[in-house]
C-alpha positions in Angstrom: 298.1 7.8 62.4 301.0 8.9 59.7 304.2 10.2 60.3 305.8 12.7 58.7 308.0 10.2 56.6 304.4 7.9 55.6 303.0 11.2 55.2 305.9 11.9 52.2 305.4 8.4 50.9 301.7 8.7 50.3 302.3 11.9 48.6 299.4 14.3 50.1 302.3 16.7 50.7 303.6 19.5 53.1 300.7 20.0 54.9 300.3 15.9 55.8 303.3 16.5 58.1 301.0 16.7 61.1 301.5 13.3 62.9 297.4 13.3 63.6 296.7 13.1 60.1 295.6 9.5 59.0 296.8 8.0 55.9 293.1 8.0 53.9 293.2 11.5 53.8 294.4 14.3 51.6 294.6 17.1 54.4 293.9 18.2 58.0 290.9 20.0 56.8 289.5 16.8 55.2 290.0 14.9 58.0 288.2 17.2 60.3 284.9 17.6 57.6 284.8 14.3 57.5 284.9 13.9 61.2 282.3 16.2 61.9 280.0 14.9 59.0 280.3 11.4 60.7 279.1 13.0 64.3 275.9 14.5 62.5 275.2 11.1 61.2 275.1 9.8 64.4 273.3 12.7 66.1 270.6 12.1 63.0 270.3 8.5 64.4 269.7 8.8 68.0 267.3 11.8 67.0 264.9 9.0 65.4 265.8 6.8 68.7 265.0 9.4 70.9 262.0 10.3 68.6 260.4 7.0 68.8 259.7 7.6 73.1 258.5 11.0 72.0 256.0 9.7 69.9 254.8 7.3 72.5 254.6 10.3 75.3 252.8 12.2 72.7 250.4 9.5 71.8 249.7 8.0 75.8 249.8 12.2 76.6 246.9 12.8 74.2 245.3 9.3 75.5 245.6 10.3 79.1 245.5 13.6 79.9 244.5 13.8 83.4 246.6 11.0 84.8 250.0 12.6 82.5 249.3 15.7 84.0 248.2 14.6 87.8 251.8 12.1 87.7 253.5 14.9 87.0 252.7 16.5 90.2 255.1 14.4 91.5 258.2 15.8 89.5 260.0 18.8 91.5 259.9 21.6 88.7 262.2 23.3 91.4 264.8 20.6 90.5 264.3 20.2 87.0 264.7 23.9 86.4 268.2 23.5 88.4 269.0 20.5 86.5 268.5 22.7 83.3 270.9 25.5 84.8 273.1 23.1 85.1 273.1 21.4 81.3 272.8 24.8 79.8 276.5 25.9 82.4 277.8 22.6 80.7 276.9 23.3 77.4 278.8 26.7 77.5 282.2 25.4 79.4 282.5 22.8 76.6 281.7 25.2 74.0 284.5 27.4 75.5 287.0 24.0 75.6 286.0 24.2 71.7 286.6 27.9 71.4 290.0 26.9 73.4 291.6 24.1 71.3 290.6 26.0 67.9 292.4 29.1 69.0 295.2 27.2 70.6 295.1 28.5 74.0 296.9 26.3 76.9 296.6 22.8 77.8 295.4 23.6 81.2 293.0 26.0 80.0 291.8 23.4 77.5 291.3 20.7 80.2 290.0 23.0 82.8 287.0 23.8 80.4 286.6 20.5 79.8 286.9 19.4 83.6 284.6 22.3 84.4 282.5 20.4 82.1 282.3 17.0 83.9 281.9 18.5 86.9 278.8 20.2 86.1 277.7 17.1 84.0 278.2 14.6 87.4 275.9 17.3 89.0 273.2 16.7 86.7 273.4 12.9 87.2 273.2 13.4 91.3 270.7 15.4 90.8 269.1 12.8 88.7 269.8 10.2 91.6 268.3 12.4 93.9 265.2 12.7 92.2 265.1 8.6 91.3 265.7 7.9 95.3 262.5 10.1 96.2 260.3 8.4 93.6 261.4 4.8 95.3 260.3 6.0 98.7 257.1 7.7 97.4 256.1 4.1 95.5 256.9 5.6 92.0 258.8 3.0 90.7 256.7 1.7 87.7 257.3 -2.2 88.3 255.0 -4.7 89.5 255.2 -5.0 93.2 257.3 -1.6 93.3 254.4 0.9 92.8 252.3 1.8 95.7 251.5 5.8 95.1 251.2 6.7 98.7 249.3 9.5 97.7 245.6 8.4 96.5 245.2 8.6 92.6 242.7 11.4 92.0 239.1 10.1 90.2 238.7 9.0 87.3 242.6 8.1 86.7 243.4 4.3 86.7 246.5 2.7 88.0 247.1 1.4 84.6 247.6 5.1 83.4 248.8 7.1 86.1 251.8 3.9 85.9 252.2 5.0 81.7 253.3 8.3 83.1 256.0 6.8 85.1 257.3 4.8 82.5 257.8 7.1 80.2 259.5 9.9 83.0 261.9 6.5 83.6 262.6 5.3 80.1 263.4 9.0 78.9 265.2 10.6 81.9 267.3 7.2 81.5 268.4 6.8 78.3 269.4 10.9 78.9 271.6 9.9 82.0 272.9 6.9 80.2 274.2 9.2 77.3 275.5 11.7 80.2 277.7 9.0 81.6 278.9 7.4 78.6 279.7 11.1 77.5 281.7 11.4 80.7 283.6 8.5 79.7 284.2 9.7 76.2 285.7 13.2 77.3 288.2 11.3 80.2 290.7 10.3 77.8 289.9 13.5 75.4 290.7 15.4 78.5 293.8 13.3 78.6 295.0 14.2 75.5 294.5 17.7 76.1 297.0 17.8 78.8 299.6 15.9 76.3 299.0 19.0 74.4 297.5 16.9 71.4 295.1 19.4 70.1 296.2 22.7 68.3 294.4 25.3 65.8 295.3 22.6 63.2 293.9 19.4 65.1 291.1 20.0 67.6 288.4 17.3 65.9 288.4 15.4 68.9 286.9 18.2 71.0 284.7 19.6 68.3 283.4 16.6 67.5 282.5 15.7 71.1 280.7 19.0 71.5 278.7 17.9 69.3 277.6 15.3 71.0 277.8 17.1 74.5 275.2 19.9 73.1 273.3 16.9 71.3 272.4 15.4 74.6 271.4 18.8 76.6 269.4 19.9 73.8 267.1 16.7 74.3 266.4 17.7 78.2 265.5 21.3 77.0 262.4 18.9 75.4 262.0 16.8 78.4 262.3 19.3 81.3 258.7 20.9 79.8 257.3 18.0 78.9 257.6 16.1 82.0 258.2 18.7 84.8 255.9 21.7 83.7 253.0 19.4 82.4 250.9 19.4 85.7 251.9 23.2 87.0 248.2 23.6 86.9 246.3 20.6 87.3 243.8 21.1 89.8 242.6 17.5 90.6 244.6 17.5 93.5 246.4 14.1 94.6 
């Protein structure tokens, strides 16, 4: 970070002043593109990451239609559609901690957005745990010794298959939770900051940038909820 003086000294002028403006760049505005342009890089990444466990749910889907969709009897669309109440509540209270820091409204507006945030974003992930609990005690957990459905696997579905399902719910649910909590630990010291009053209409990449990421991560649920929770609404094979 530059100071005013360093600011002077590397000649980008008057506007440089602002103490959060590092020394590689010309301007606040240039700083702040170039922040953002470096967040969609990222999100472009972890869309071909998260892409390459939808391609394997679409491929085993179209393999095994009547275990995916008999497995996912055992998902509570009841709680998935809450969870999904919740992401979207979370997506809007850190849109408005956005709107908030842009327009320069108070630090404790700022942070209460953002804690509003969190708060609804810890919901999610005890939900989550909720949910992972009650596959343990139903045998659902798709490890070796670990899965005993004890309801009978309808006809004509192997082990082998209705266990693919599992998998999958596991590996995607999970990597989403994991990017929940590390988001959680992202926006602790942002929130910080916030309350040091850091962030103004001329400096607010921090949040924005993090918003990015924030909507980044609900938007992949909006895929999963469907794909996991709705798949079996009306299977008829019974369990």
């Amino acid at each position: 970070m530059s100071t005013h003086a360093e600011a002077i000294e590397h000649g980008h002028g008057p506007e440089a002043a602002h103490e959060a403006l590092a020394h590689h760049f010309d301007n606040m505005e240039q700083q702040r593109e170039a922040g953002a342009l470096g967040m969609w890089v990222f999100i472009a990444q972890e869309v071909m990451f998260f892409g390459g466990l939808f391609l394997a749910y679409l491929v085993y889907r179209m393999q095994y239609p009547r275990a995916f969709m008999a497995a996912s009897n055992h998902l509570d669309w009841k709680i998935g559609t809450f969870n999904t109440a919740v992401l979207i509540a979370s997506s809007l209270t850190m849109a408005l901690a956005v709107w908030a820091t842009q327009v320069g409204r108070s630090r404790k507006v700022q942070v209460g957005f953002m804690a509003a945030t969190v708060l609804l974003g810890l919901v999610f992930l005890g939900v989550k745990a909720f949910e992972y609990h009650d596959k343990y005690v139903d045998g659902l957990i798709p490890i070796a010794g670990w899965f005993n459905p004890h309801d009978p696997i309808p006809a004509g579905v192997t082990t082998g298959q209705y266990q693919m399902f599992f998998w999958l719910y596991f590996a995607m649910t999970g990597l989403h939770a994991l990017h929940m909590i590390i988001g959680v630990g992202i926006i602790a010291p942002i929130m910080w900051m916030a309350w040091r009053g850091r962030f103004s209409p001329e400096y607010h990449g921090p949040v924005e940038n993090f918003g990015l990421y924030w909507h980044f991560v609900d938007i992949i649920w909006i895929f999963l909820f469907p794909l996991l929770y709705l798949l079996g609404a009306h299977f008829k094979g019974g369990h």
